[in-house]
N, C-alpha and C positions, 0 to 999 in steps of 0.2 A: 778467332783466326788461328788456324793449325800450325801456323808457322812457328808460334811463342815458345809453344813445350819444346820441341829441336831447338830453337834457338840456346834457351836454359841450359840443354845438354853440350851442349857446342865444345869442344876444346879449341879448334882451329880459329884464331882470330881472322885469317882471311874469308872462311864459312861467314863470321858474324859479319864482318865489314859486307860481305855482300847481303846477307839477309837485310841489312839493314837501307843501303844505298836501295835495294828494290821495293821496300817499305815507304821511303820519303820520297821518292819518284810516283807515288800516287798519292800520294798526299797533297792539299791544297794548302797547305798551310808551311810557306815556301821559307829556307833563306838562303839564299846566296854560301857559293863556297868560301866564299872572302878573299883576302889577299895572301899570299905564299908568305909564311912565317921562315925563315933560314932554320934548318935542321930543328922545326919543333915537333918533339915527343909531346903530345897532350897528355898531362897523366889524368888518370880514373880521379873521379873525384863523390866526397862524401857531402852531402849537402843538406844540413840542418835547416830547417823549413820552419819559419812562423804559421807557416799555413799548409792545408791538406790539399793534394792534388787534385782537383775537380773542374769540372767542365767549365765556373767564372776563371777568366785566367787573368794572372797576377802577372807583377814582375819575376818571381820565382822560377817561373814552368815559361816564359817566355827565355830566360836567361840557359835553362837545363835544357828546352827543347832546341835553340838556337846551336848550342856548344856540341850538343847530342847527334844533330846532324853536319855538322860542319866537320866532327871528328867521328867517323863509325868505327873507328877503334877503342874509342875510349868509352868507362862502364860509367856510370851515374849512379849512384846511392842516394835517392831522395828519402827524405826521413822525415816524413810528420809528426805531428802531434803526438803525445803518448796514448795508448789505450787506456785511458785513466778508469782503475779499477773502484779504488773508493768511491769516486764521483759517481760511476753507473752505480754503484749501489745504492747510493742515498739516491738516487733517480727511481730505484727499485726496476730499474732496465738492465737486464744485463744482454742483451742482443749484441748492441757493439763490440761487445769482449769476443764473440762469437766469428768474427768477420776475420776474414785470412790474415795475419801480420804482413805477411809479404808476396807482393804481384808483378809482373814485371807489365809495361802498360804496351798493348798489340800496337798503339800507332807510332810507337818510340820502343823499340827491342832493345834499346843498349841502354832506357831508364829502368832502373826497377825502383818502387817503391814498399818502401818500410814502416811499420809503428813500435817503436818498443813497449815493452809494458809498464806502467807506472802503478804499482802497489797501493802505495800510503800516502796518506795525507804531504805535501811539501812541509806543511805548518809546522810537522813534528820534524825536527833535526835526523831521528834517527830513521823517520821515513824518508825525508831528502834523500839522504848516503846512501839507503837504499835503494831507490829510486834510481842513481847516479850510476850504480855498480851495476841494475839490472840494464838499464839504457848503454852501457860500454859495453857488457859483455855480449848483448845482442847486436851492437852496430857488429864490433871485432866481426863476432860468428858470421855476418851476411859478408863481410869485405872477404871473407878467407873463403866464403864458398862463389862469392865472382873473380876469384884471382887477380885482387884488388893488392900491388907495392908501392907502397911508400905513397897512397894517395895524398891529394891534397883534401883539404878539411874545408869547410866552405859552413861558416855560421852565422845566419839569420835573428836569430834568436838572442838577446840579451842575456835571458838563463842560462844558457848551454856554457859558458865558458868552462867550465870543468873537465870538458870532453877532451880541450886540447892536448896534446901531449900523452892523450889515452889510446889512440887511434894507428899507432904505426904513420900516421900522416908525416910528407915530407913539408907542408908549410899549410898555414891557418890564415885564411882569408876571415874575413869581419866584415857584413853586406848590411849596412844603415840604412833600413827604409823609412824609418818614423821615428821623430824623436821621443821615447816613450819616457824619458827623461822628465818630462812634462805633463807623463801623463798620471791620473792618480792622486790616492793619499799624501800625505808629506810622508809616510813610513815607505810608503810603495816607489815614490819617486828618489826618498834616496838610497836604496836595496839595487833600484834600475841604475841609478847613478853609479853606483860601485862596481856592480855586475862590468856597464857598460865602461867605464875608464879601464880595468882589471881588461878586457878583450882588445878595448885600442892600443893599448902599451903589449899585447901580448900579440899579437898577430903580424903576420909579417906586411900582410896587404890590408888596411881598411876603406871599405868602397863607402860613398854616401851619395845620394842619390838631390841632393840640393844644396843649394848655396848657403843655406845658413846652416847646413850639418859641416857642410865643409869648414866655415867660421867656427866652429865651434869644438870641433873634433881635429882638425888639423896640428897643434900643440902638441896634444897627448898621442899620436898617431906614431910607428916609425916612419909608414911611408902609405900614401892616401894617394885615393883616383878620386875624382868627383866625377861619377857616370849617372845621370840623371834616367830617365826611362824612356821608352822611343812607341813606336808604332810600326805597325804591316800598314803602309798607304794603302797596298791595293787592296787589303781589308775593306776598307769606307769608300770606295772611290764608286761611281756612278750609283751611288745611291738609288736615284730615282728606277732603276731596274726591280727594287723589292715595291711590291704595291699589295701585300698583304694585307699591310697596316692603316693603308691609305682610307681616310674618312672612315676609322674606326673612332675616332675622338674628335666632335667639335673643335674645330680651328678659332680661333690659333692656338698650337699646341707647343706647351714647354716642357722640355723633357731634361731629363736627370736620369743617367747612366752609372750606375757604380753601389756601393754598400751605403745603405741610410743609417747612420749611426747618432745619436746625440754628439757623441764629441765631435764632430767634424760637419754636419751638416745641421743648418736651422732650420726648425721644424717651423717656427714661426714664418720666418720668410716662405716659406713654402704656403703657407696656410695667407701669405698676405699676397703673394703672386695667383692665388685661385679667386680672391677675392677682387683685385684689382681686372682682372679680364670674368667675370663671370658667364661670358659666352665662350669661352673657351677652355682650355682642359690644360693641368698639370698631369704629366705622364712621367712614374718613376719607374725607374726599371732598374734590378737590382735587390739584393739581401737588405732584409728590414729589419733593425734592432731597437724600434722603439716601444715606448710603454704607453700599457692600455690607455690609459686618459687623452693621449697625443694619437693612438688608433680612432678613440670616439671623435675628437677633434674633425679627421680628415673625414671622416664618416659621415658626420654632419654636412663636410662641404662636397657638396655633389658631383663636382665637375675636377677632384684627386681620384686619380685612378693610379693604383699599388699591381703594378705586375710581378713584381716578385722577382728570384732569380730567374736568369738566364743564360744559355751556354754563350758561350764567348763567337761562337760562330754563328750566330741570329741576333744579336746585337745590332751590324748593320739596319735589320728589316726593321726594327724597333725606332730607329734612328732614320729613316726615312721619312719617319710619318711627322719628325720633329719640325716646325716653323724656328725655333729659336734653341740651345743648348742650353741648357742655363746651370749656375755654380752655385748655389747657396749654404757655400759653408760657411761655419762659424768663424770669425776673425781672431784667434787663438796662436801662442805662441807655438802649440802642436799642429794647429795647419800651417802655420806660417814656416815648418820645416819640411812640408811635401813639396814632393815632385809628382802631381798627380797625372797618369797615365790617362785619363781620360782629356789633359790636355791636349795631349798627341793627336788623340782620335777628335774629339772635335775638329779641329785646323786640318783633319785628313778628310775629313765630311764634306769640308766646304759652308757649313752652316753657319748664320749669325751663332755668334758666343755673348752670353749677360753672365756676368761674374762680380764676386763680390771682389773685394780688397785684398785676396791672397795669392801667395806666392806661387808665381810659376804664370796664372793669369797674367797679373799687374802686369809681366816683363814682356807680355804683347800687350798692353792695351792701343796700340794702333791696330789690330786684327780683332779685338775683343771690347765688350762696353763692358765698362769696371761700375761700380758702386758699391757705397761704404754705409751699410746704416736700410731702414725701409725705405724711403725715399728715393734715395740714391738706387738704391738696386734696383725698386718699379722702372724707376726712368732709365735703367741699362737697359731692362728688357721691354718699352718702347723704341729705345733704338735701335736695339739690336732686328725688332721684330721690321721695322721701318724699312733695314737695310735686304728683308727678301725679295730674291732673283736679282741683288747685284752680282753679276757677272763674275764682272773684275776682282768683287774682294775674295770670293769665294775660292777663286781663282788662289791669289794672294794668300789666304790660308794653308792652301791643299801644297802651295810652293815651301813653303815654311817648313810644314810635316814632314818634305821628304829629305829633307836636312836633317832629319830627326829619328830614323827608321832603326829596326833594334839593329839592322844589319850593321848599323855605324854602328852604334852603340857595341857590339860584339869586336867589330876592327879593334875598339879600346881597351876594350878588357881583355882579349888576348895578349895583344901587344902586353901589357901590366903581369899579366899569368905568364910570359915568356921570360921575363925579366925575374922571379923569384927565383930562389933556388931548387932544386931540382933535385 
Protein backbone atom coordinates (compact mmCIF):
# COMPACT_ATOMS: atom_id res chain seq x y z
CA UNK A 1 0.00 0.00 0.00
CA UNK A 2 1.87 3.41 -1.18
CA UNK A 3 0.19 5.24 1.32
CA UNK A 4 2.56 3.83 4.44
CA UNK A 5 5.99 5.30 3.17
CA UNK A 6 4.17 9.07 3.22
CA UNK A 7 2.51 8.25 6.04
CA UNK A 8 6.05 7.54 7.94
CA UNK A 9 7.17 10.95 6.65
CA UNK A 10 4.19 12.80 7.63
CA UNK A 11 4.93 15.78 10.09
CA UNK A 12 1.23 17.22 9.96
CA UNK A 13 -0.86 15.32 12.41
CA UNK A 14 -3.91 16.42 10.55
CA UNK A 15 -2.24 14.74 7.09
CA UNK A 16 -1.94 11.47 9.46
CA UNK A 17 -5.60 11.75 11.09
CA UNK A 18 -6.74 11.77 7.68
CA UNK A 19 -4.66 9.06 6.11
CA UNK A 20 -5.80 7.16 8.51
CA UNK A 21 -9.88 7.87 9.04
CA UNK A 22 -9.55 6.87 5.08
CA UNK A 23 -7.70 3.59 5.69
CA UNK A 24 -10.48 2.35 8.38
CA UNK A 25 -13.26 3.49 6.28
CA UNK A 26 -12.46 0.46 4.01
CA UNK A 27 -11.70 -1.75 6.32
CA UNK A 28 -14.11 -4.49 7.57
CA UNK A 29 -12.97 -4.92 10.56
CA UNK A 30 -15.18 -2.01 12.25
CA UNK A 31 -15.38 -0.17 15.77
CA UNK A 32 -17.48 2.31 16.60
CA UNK A 33 -16.36 6.06 17.47
CA UNK A 34 -17.53 5.47 21.08
CA UNK A 35 -18.87 8.01 23.47
CA UNK A 36 -17.35 11.82 23.60
CA UNK A 37 -14.79 11.76 26.35
CA UNK A 38 -14.79 15.81 27.92
CA UNK A 39 -11.50 17.41 26.69
CA UNK A 40 -9.71 13.94 26.10
CA UNK A 41 -6.08 14.18 24.69
CA UNK A 42 -5.35 10.32 24.02
CA UNK A 43 -1.77 10.13 24.54
CA UNK A 44 0.61 7.85 22.16
CA UNK A 45 1.03 4.88 23.80
CA UNK A 46 4.08 2.07 24.13
CA UNK A 47 2.67 -1.30 24.20
CA UNK A 48 4.70 -4.29 25.41
CA UNK A 49 3.33 -7.33 23.95
CA UNK A 50 3.30 -11.09 25.35
CA UNK A 51 2.70 -11.87 21.82
CA UNK A 52 3.83 -11.08 18.01
CA UNK A 53 1.32 -9.24 15.87
CA UNK A 54 -0.05 -11.74 13.32
CA UNK A 55 -2.98 -12.57 11.60
CA UNK A 56 -4.62 -15.12 14.99
CA UNK A 57 -5.75 -12.12 16.72
CA UNK A 58 -5.53 -11.84 20.61
CA UNK A 59 -6.66 -9.53 23.13
CA UNK A 60 -3.64 -7.38 22.34
CA UNK A 61 -4.24 -6.21 18.54
CA UNK A 62 -8.05 -6.20 19.38
CA UNK A 63 -7.30 -3.58 22.20
CA UNK A 64 -4.38 -1.40 19.91
CA UNK A 65 -6.53 -1.74 16.79
CA UNK A 66 -9.80 -0.74 18.69
CA UNK A 67 -7.83 2.57 20.60
CA UNK A 68 -5.94 3.01 16.89
CA UNK A 69 -9.03 3.88 15.26
CA UNK A 70 -11.09 5.48 17.78
CA UNK A 71 -8.19 7.97 18.10
CA UNK A 72 -6.26 8.68 14.51
CA UNK A 73 -4.16 10.96 16.38
CA UNK A 74 -2.56 9.04 18.49
CA UNK A 75 0.82 6.82 17.47
CA UNK A 76 0.91 3.08 19.02
CA UNK A 77 4.32 1.43 19.55
CA UNK A 78 3.68 -2.23 19.70
CA UNK A 79 6.58 -4.23 20.75
CA UNK A 80 6.91 -7.85 20.52
CA UNK A 81 8.99 -10.27 21.35
CA UNK A 82 12.72 -9.84 21.37
CA UNK A 83 14.89 -10.90 18.30
CA UNK A 84 16.48 -13.47 20.38
CA UNK A 85 20.01 -13.83 19.10
CA UNK A 86 21.39 -16.69 21.05
CA UNK A 87 18.29 -18.65 20.65
CA UNK A 88 18.55 -18.52 16.68
CA UNK A 89 21.88 -19.56 17.00
CA UNK A 90 21.55 -22.75 18.94
CA UNK A 91 18.58 -23.10 16.31
CA UNK A 92 21.66 -22.60 13.74
CA UNK A 93 18.88 -20.22 11.99
CA UNK A 94 19.83 -17.20 11.80
CA UNK A 95 16.98 -15.80 9.13
CA UNK A 96 14.81 -14.19 11.73
CA UNK A 97 17.73 -11.79 12.93
CA UNK A 98 17.46 -10.95 9.18
CA UNK A 99 13.65 -9.53 9.16
CA UNK A 100 13.20 -5.69 9.49
CA UNK A 101 12.94 -4.70 13.40
CA UNK A 102 10.57 -2.09 12.60
CA UNK A 103 7.08 -1.90 10.09
CA UNK A 104 4.40 0.20 10.48
CA UNK A 105 1.27 -2.28 9.46
CA UNK A 106 -0.74 -0.85 6.00
CA UNK A 107 -4.19 -1.63 7.60
CA UNK A 108 -3.49 0.37 10.99
CA UNK A 109 -0.94 3.50 9.88
CA UNK A 110 -0.84 4.99 13.27
CA UNK A 111 0.47 1.06 14.69
CA UNK A 112 3.92 0.56 14.05
CA UNK A 113 5.31 -2.35 15.22
CA UNK A 114 8.83 -3.14 16.85
CA UNK A 115 11.28 -6.05 18.11
CA UNK A 116 14.31 -5.23 20.09
CA UNK A 117 17.31 -7.26 19.99
CA UNK A 118 18.04 -9.65 22.80
CA UNK A 119 21.76 -10.69 22.80
CA UNK A 120 22.57 -13.18 25.59
CA UNK A 121 21.30 -15.67 27.40
CA UNK A 122 18.53 -14.01 30.39
CA UNK A 123 20.11 -17.01 32.60
CA UNK A 124 23.35 -14.94 32.72
CA UNK A 125 22.74 -11.83 34.97
CA UNK A 126 25.15 -9.89 33.05
CA UNK A 127 23.25 -10.88 29.80
CA UNK A 128 19.89 -9.80 31.40
CA UNK A 129 21.34 -6.05 31.95
CA UNK A 130 22.29 -6.30 28.76
CA UNK A 131 19.40 -7.42 27.21
CA UNK A 132 17.58 -4.64 29.37
CA UNK A 133 19.71 -1.50 28.17
CA UNK A 134 19.58 -2.88 24.60
CA UNK A 135 15.52 -3.26 24.81
CA UNK A 136 15.34 0.71 26.49
CA UNK A 137 17.56 2.11 24.29
CA UNK A 138 15.85 0.82 21.19
CA UNK A 139 12.15 1.39 22.49
CA UNK A 140 13.59 5.35 23.48
CA UNK A 141 15.06 5.53 19.64
CA UNK A 142 11.58 4.41 17.93
CA UNK A 143 9.31 6.84 20.55
CA UNK A 144 11.80 9.95 19.48
CA UNK A 145 11.64 9.15 15.71
CA UNK A 146 7.43 9.04 16.05
CA UNK A 147 7.26 12.17 18.13
CA UNK A 148 6.18 10.17 20.84
CA UNK A 149 5.75 12.81 24.89
CA UNK A 150 5.41 11.71 27.74
CA UNK A 151 3.48 8.47 26.43
CA UNK A 152 1.94 6.13 28.35
CA UNK A 153 3.50 2.58 28.86
CA UNK A 154 1.20 -0.21 28.40
CA UNK A 155 2.91 -3.71 29.88
CA UNK A 156 1.85 -7.16 29.03
CA UNK A 157 4.53 -8.94 29.88
CA UNK A 158 5.42 -9.95 33.56
CA UNK A 159 9.34 -9.51 32.59
CA UNK A 160 9.38 -6.17 31.31
CA UNK A 161 8.89 -4.49 34.61
CA UNK A 162 12.28 -2.75 34.46
CA UNK A 163 11.20 -0.86 31.44
CA UNK A 164 9.03 1.47 33.68
CA UNK A 165 10.33 4.60 34.42
CA UNK A 166 12.89 4.18 31.40
CA UNK A 167 10.56 5.30 28.81
CA UNK A 168 9.93 9.19 29.30
CA UNK A 169 6.28 7.47 29.78
CA UNK A 170 3.73 9.61 31.74
CA UNK A 171 1.84 6.58 33.63
CA UNK A 172 2.40 2.48 33.36
CA UNK A 173 -0.48 0.50 32.72
CA UNK A 174 -0.15 -3.48 33.88
CA UNK A 175 -2.62 -5.74 31.34
CA UNK A 176 -3.10 -9.34 33.30
CA UNK A 177 -4.22 -11.79 30.85
CA UNK A 178 -2.98 -15.23 32.35
CA UNK A 179 -2.10 -16.07 35.62
CA UNK A 180 1.42 -17.14 34.95
CA UNK A 181 1.85 -17.07 38.67
CA UNK A 182 0.80 -20.62 38.34
CA UNK A 183 2.40 -21.38 35.64
CA UNK A 184 5.80 -23.45 35.72
CA UNK A 185 8.68 -24.75 37.92
CA UNK A 186 8.44 -23.81 41.70
CA UNK A 187 11.77 -21.64 40.70
CA UNK A 188 9.73 -20.20 37.59
CA UNK A 189 6.59 -19.46 39.33
CA UNK A 190 8.16 -17.65 42.08
CA UNK A 191 10.56 -15.15 39.75
CA UNK A 192 6.81 -14.68 37.91
CA UNK A 193 5.49 -14.03 41.37
CA UNK A 194 7.99 -11.29 42.16
CA UNK A 195 8.19 -9.86 38.75
CA UNK A 196 4.32 -9.70 38.93
CA UNK A 197 3.66 -8.15 42.57
CA UNK A 198 6.93 -5.51 41.91
CA UNK A 199 4.52 -4.33 38.41
CA UNK A 200 1.05 -4.34 40.60
CA UNK A 201 2.35 -2.05 43.30
CA UNK A 202 4.22 -0.07 40.52
CA UNK A 203 1.83 0.84 38.02
CA UNK A 204 -0.53 3.45 38.16
CA UNK A 205 -3.45 1.33 36.27
CA UNK A 206 -3.54 -2.60 36.61
CA UNK A 207 -6.20 -4.17 34.16
CA UNK A 208 -7.11 -8.13 34.78
CA UNK A 209 -9.15 -9.60 32.52
CA UNK A 210 -11.08 -12.25 35.17
CA UNK A 211 -12.72 -12.60 38.33
CA UNK A 212 -10.20 -14.47 40.07
CA UNK A 213 -7.18 -12.04 38.78
CA UNK A 214 -9.28 -9.57 40.19
CA UNK A 215 -9.48 -11.67 43.63
CA UNK A 216 -6.28 -11.91 43.85
CA UNK A 217 -4.41 -8.90 42.36
CA UNK A 218 -6.73 -6.33 43.89
CA UNK A 219 -4.70 -5.91 47.36
CA UNK A 220 -1.38 -5.34 45.87
CA UNK A 221 -2.87 -3.09 42.97
CA UNK A 222 -2.98 1.04 43.54
CA UNK A 223 -5.99 1.09 41.41
CA UNK A 224 -7.48 -2.10 39.12
CA UNK A 225 -10.21 -2.31 36.30
CA UNK A 226 -11.37 -5.71 35.78
CA UNK A 227 -11.93 -5.68 31.74
CA UNK A 228 -12.49 -9.11 30.73
CA UNK A 229 -12.46 -9.68 26.70
CA UNK A 230 -15.32 -9.08 24.25
CA UNK A 231 -16.23 -9.91 20.63
CA UNK A 232 -17.04 -8.26 17.01
CA UNK A 233 -20.83 -9.91 16.87
CA UNK A 234 -21.11 -9.22 13.52
CA UNK A 235 -17.79 -11.25 13.09
CA UNK A 236 -19.92 -14.76 13.68
CA UNK A 237 -23.27 -13.68 12.97
CA UNK A 238 -25.04 -15.60 9.94
CA UNK A 239 -22.84 -18.13 9.99
CA UNK A 240 -24.67 -20.32 7.61
CA UNK A 241 -23.60 -17.88 4.65
CA UNK A 242 -19.82 -19.49 4.75
CA UNK A 243 -20.50 -23.01 3.04
CA UNK A 244 -16.87 -23.74 2.22
CA UNK A 245 -16.54 -25.94 4.98
CA UNK A 246 -19.89 -27.49 4.84
CA UNK A 247 -19.71 -31.53 4.62
CA UNK A 248 -15.96 -31.48 4.57
CA UNK A 249 -16.14 -33.46 7.89
CA UNK A 250 -18.55 -36.31 8.81
CA UNK A 251 -21.12 -35.00 11.04
CA UNK A 252 -21.45 -34.50 13.74
CA UNK A 253 -18.69 -32.28 14.03
CA UNK A 254 -16.93 -30.75 17.18
CA UNK A 255 -14.87 -28.00 16.85
CA UNK A 256 -12.19 -26.24 18.87
CA UNK A 257 -11.04 -22.71 18.07
CA UNK A 258 -7.97 -21.26 19.71
CA UNK A 259 -4.16 -22.50 20.50
CA UNK A 260 -3.78 -26.42 21.63
CA UNK A 261 -1.46 -26.27 24.39
CA UNK A 262 -1.07 -28.95 27.14
CA UNK A 263 -1.51 -26.54 29.92
CA UNK A 264 -4.77 -25.53 29.02
CA UNK A 265 -6.36 -27.88 26.87
CA UNK A 266 -6.88 -32.04 27.32
CA UNK A 267 -5.69 -33.96 24.86
CA UNK A 268 -7.20 -36.87 26.46
CA UNK A 269 -10.69 -35.44 26.35
CA UNK A 270 -10.30 -34.71 22.96
CA UNK A 271 -9.10 -38.18 22.12
CA UNK A 272 -12.36 -39.42 24.31
CA UNK A 273 -14.78 -37.11 22.34
CA UNK A 274 -13.51 -38.85 18.74
CA UNK A 275 -13.97 -42.03 20.38
CA UNK A 276 -17.44 -41.56 21.83
CA UNK A 277 -18.95 -40.25 18.29
CA UNK A 278 -16.93 -42.46 15.92
CA UNK A 279 -19.11 -41.29 13.02
CA UNK A 280 -18.17 -38.07 13.42
CA UNK A 281 -15.25 -35.68 13.37
CA UNK A 282 -13.38 -33.57 15.97
CA UNK A 283 -12.27 -30.36 14.19
CA UNK A 284 -9.39 -28.24 15.81
CA UNK A 285 -8.59 -25.14 14.46
CA UNK A 286 -5.77 -23.20 15.74
CA UNK A 287 -1.67 -23.32 16.72
CA UNK A 288 -0.65 -26.77 17.89
CA UNK A 289 1.83 -27.20 20.73
CA UNK A 290 1.86 -30.67 21.55
CA UNK A 291 4.20 -33.59 21.55
CA UNK A 292 4.99 -36.25 19.22
CA UNK A 293 3.53 -39.23 21.27
CA UNK A 294 -0.03 -37.15 21.57
CA UNK A 295 0.65 -36.30 17.43
CA UNK A 296 0.69 -40.41 16.98
CA UNK A 297 -2.18 -40.63 19.44
CA UNK A 298 -4.63 -38.50 17.22
CA UNK A 299 -3.16 -39.93 14.15
CA UNK A 300 -4.27 -43.26 15.14
CA UNK A 301 -7.79 -41.70 15.57
CA UNK A 302 -9.17 -41.07 12.15
CA UNK A 303 -11.98 -38.91 12.37
CA UNK A 304 -9.28 -35.71 14.58
CA UNK A 305 -8.65 -33.57 11.97
CA UNK A 306 -5.48 -30.68 13.02
CA UNK A 307 -6.13 -27.61 10.82
CA UNK A 308 -3.68 -25.78 12.06
CA UNK A 309 -3.61 -21.90 12.32
CA UNK A 310 -5.77 -19.58 10.96
CA UNK A 311 -6.21 -15.79 10.31
CA UNK A 312 -8.62 -14.39 12.59
CA UNK A 313 -10.80 -13.45 9.57
CA UNK A 314 -11.72 -17.22 8.13
CA UNK A 315 -12.38 -18.32 11.43
CA UNK A 316 -16.03 -17.76 11.04
CA UNK A 317 -16.04 -20.19 7.70
CA UNK A 318 -14.27 -22.89 10.01
CA UNK A 319 -16.96 -22.28 12.57
CA UNK A 320 -19.94 -22.89 10.37
CA UNK A 321 -19.19 -26.30 9.62
CA UNK A 322 -19.31 -26.88 13.64
CA UNK A 323 -22.58 -28.97 14.93
CA UNK A 324 -21.33 -28.25 18.68
CA UNK A 325 -18.38 -25.71 20.14
CA UNK A 326 -16.77 -27.63 22.52
CA UNK A 327 -14.13 -26.51 25.50
CA UNK A 328 -11.81 -29.12 26.65
CA UNK A 329 -9.61 -27.54 28.74
CA UNK A 330 -7.79 -28.85 31.67
CA UNK A 331 -9.46 -27.83 35.10
CA UNK A 332 -6.34 -26.03 36.43
CA UNK A 333 -5.78 -23.23 38.75
CA UNK A 334 -4.28 -21.31 35.39
CA UNK A 335 -7.43 -21.89 33.57
CA UNK A 336 -9.38 -21.18 36.19
CA UNK A 337 -7.91 -17.47 35.93
CA UNK A 338 -8.92 -17.02 32.01
CA UNK A 339 -11.19 -15.00 30.33
CA UNK A 340 -11.33 -16.85 27.37
CA UNK A 341 -12.07 -14.88 24.19
CA UNK A 342 -13.41 -17.60 22.28
CA UNK A 343 -16.28 -17.49 24.82
CA UNK A 344 -17.43 -14.44 23.31
CA UNK A 345 -17.33 -15.75 19.86
CA UNK A 346 -19.06 -18.92 20.70
CA UNK A 347 -22.42 -17.12 22.22
CA UNK A 348 -21.87 -14.78 19.02
CA UNK A 349 -22.26 -18.00 16.77
CA UNK A 350 -25.22 -18.93 18.12
CA UNK A 351 -24.03 -22.69 18.37
CA UNK A 352 -24.62 -25.21 21.11
CA UNK A 353 -21.48 -24.70 23.63
CA UNK A 354 -19.98 -28.39 25.71
CA UNK A 355 -17.48 -27.06 28.13
CA UNK A 356 -15.75 -28.52 30.89
CA UNK A 357 -15.79 -26.82 34.47
CA UNK A 358 -13.91 -23.66 33.89
CA UNK A 359 -14.16 -20.19 34.44
CA UNK A 360 -15.93 -17.85 32.20
CA UNK A 361 -18.08 -21.01 30.76
CA UNK A 362 -19.46 -22.24 34.36
CA UNK A 363 -20.88 -18.23 34.62
CA UNK A 364 -23.35 -19.28 31.51
CA UNK A 365 -23.98 -22.66 32.08
CA UNK A 366 -27.78 -21.72 31.33
CA UNK A 367 -26.52 -21.02 27.56
CA UNK A 368 -23.68 -23.76 27.83
CA UNK A 369 -23.64 -27.74 28.91
CA UNK A 370 -20.70 -27.77 31.52
CA UNK A 371 -18.94 -31.05 32.54
CA UNK A 372 -16.41 -31.91 35.06
CA UNK A 373 -14.39 -35.19 34.61
CA UNK A 374 -14.93 -37.74 30.93
CA UNK A 375 -18.20 -38.52 31.64
CA UNK A 376 -19.60 -35.59 32.43
CA UNK A 377 -18.10 -33.85 29.52
CA UNK A 378 -19.30 -36.78 26.79
CA UNK A 379 -22.72 -36.13 28.17
CA UNK A 380 -22.35 -31.90 27.75
CA UNK A 381 -21.61 -32.56 24.26
CA UNK A 382 -24.87 -34.99 23.93
CA UNK A 383 -26.64 -32.28 24.97
CA UNK A 384 -25.23 -29.76 23.65
CA UNK A 385 -25.33 -31.71 20.21
CA UNK A 386 -29.25 -32.55 21.06
CA UNK A 387 -30.05 -28.89 21.30
CA UNK A 388 -29.20 -28.13 17.14
CA UNK A 389 -31.51 -25.74 15.28
CA UNK A 390 -32.89 -24.58 18.63
CA UNK A 391 -33.93 -21.42 17.53
CA UNK A 392 -34.48 -19.73 20.59
CA UNK A 393 -31.23 -20.50 22.44
CA UNK A 394 -29.24 -19.71 19.65
CA UNK A 395 -31.06 -16.81 19.65
CA UNK A 396 -30.26 -16.37 23.64
CA UNK A 397 -26.55 -16.68 23.13
CA UNK A 398 -25.99 -14.29 20.04
CA UNK A 399 -28.09 -11.74 22.74
CA UNK A 400 -25.63 -12.22 25.62
CA UNK A 401 -22.43 -11.58 23.00
CA UNK A 402 -23.59 -8.31 22.36
CA UNK A 403 -23.52 -7.17 25.88
CA UNK A 404 -20.14 -8.31 25.47
CA UNK A 405 -18.51 -6.48 22.26
CA UNK A 406 -14.88 -4.98 22.53
CA UNK A 407 -16.77 -1.70 21.66
CA UNK A 408 -18.00 -1.85 25.41
CA UNK A 409 -15.16 -3.15 26.55
CA UNK A 410 -13.10 0.08 24.85
CA UNK A 411 -16.07 2.64 26.52
CA UNK A 412 -14.11 1.06 29.85
CA UNK A 413 -10.86 1.36 29.32
CA UNK A 414 -10.95 4.71 28.22
CA UNK A 415 -12.97 6.11 30.69
CA UNK A 416 -9.90 4.40 33.32
CA UNK A 417 -7.01 5.79 30.65
CA UNK A 418 -9.04 9.38 31.25
CA UNK A 419 -8.81 9.29 34.87
CA UNK A 420 -4.84 8.68 35.08
CA UNK A 421 -2.63 11.50 35.08
CA UNK A 422 -1.55 12.92 32.24
Amino acid sequence: MPVIPAFARMTSEKARMTICQSIYAQNPLSFSAGPKFKNLQMRDLIFISLESWDEIWRRNQFICAGLARRFPEMKILFVEPPRDVSHQMRKRDLAPLRTQATRILPDFPNITITRPLKLLPNSLKFGQRVNQRLAQKHLRNEARKLKMEKPRLWINSHSDGQLAGKLGESAVVYDITDDWTQFGSAYERAMTTAQDEYLCRRADLTIVCSQSLLETRQKRSRKILHLPNGVHVEHYQNLEKYTQFQNRWPAPVFGYTGTLHPERTDANLISDVARAFPEGSVVLVGPEHYDAPTHQKWKLQKNIHLVGAVPYAEIPQYMAAFDVCMVPHCETAFTQSLNPIKLWEYLASGKPVASTNVAGFRDFSDLCHIGSGEDAFLSACREALSEKGDGKRAQQRREIAKNHSWDARLDELVKALEGLAT
